[in-house]
C-alpha positions, 0 to 999 in steps of 0.5 A, a space after each residue: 397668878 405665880 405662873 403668869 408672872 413667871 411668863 412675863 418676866 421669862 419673856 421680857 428677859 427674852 427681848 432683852 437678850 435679843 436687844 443686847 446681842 443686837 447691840 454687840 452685833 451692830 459693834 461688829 456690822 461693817 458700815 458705808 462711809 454714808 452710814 457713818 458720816 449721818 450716823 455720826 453727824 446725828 449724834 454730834 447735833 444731839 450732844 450739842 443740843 443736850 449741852 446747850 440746854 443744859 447750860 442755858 437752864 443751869 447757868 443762872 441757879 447760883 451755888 448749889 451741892 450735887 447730891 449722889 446716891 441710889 435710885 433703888 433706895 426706898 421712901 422708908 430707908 434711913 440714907 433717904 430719910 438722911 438725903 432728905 434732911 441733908 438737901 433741907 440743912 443745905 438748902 436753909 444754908 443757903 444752897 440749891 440742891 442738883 439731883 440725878 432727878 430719878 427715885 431713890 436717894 435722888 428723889 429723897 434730895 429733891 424732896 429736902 431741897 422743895 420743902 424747904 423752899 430752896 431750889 431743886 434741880 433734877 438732871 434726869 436720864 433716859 433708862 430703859 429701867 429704874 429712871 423716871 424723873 420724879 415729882 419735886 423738881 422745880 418745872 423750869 430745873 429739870 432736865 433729860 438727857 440721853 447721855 451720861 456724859 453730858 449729864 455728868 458735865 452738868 453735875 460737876 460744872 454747876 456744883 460747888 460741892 458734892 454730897 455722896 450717899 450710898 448707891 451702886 454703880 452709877 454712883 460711884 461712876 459720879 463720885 471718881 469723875 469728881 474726884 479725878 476732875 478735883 485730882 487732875 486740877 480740870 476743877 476746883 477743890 470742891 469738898 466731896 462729903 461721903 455720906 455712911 462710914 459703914 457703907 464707904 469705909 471698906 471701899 476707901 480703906 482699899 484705897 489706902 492699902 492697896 492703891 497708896 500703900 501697896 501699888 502706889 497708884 495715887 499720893 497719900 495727899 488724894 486721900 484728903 479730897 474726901 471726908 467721911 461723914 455719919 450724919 447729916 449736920 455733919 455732912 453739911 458742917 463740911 461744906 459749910 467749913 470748907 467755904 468759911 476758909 475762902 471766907 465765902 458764903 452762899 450768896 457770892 
C-alpha cells in the first residue's frame, strides 16, 4: 500500500514539473502578432467578464469585514475555532462576512457568518490544488475567479474593514495590498485587525526595526494602520471602535 502511494505521488510530481517547464518555455516561445492579438484579446474579455460579475453580485450586500487566513487550516485548530466566532460577533454586529470561499480559515468565517444568520460571501479561486469553494456560502454570494487580481479587487472594494487570521503566502499577498491600498490613499483608512499576536508579532517587529527603524522605507504613522489583537471580541471591538469615531454604524 506504502509503495503504491509513493508511485503516485512520484508520479503526479512528474506531471507537475512537466507542467512548470512547460509554462517557463512558453514565457520564452517567440509568438506571431495573430497569436498574440487573440491570445491577448481572449484574456481582456475574460477579466471584463470576471469584473462584471463580481460587481453585479456584490454591489448590493451592504457593509461587510473581509476575513483572511489559511485554507491548510483544520476544523480542530483554535485560529479557525476563533474565525468562526469572529465571523458570528460581527455579523450580530451588523456586518456581512466576505471570505476567500476556500477551506480553512476561509471556511471557518463562512461557517460563523451562516450560523449566525448573516450574509456569507464566498470569492472563490480557480487552483490547481487546496481550493474548493466550500459548503456555507449563500448560493447567490458566491463567486469564482480565474484571477487573482480581480479577486483581490473584490476583497478591498466591497469591504469595510479587514480581519487577518494567520496563513501563508496568499494571505500576506491580501493583508500588504490592504495595506499599500490604505498607505497609498487608493481607499479609505478601513481598520485591518491581525488576529495572533504570536503569529504576527515577528513579521511586524521586522517591520519596525528594519524597514522604519534601520531602511527608512516606511513612516513611523504606517505602523498605526494595523492593530494586533489576541482574541476574538477584540478583534471586532476594533472594527466596532473604529466606525464609532465616524459616529457610523452598520446600517449606513
Amino acid at each position: 500500500m506504502e509503495e503504491r502511494k509513493n508511485k503516485i505521488l512520484e508520479h503526479e510530481n512528474h506531471v507537475n514539473n512537466m507542467v512548470e517547464e512547460h509554462k517557463i518555455r512558453q514565457a520564452f516561445k517567440d509568438r506571431d502578432w495573430n497569436e498574440i492579438k487573440s491570445s491577448n484579446s481572449w484574456v481582456i474579455f475574460k477579466v471584463m467578464s470576471e469584473f462584471v460579475e463580481g460587481f453585479e453580485k456584490l454591489a448590493k450586500i451592504g457593509p461587510c469585514v473581509s476575513i483572511f487566513g489559511s485554507a491548510r487550516t483544520l476544523s480542530t485548530h483554535k485560529y479557525y475555532k476563533m474565525a468562526e466566532e469572529i465571523a458570528a460577533k460581527l455579523v450580530r454586529h451588523g456586518y456581512g462576512v466576505i471570505t476567500g470561499g476556500g477551506p480553512g480559515i476561509m471556511e471557518a468565517g463562512n461557517k460563523g457568518a451562516r450560523d449566525a444568520g448573516g450574509k456569507s460571501v464566498g470569492l472563490n479561486i480557480i487552483l490547481p490544488f487546496e481550493q474548493e469553494g466550500n459548503i456555507y456560502i449563500d448560493p447567490d454570494k458566491l463567486i469564482t475567479f480565474d484571477y487573482f487580481f480581480v479577486r483581490k479587487v473584490m476583497f478591498v472594494k466591497y469591504a469595510q474593514g479587514f480581519i487577518v487570521m494567520p496563513g501563508g503566502f496568499g494571505t500576506l499577498d491580501e493583508l500588504f495590498e490592504a495595506i499599500t491600498l490604505i498607505q497609498t490613499k487608493k481607499i479609505g483608512r478601513f481598520p485591518i485587525v491581525l488576529v495572533g499576536k504570536n503569529y504576527w508579532g515577528g513579521l511586524f517587529d521586522w517591520v519596525k526595526d528594519v524597514m522604519l527603524k534601520q531602511e527608512k522605507n516606511i513612516s513611523p504613522e504606517d505602523l498605526d494602520l494595523v492593530k494586533l489583537v489576541d482574541d476574538p471580541t477584540e478583534a471586532v471591538r476594533e472594527i466596532d471602535d473604529f466606525y464609532s469615531k465616524y459616529l457610523l454604524s452598520p446600517n449606513f
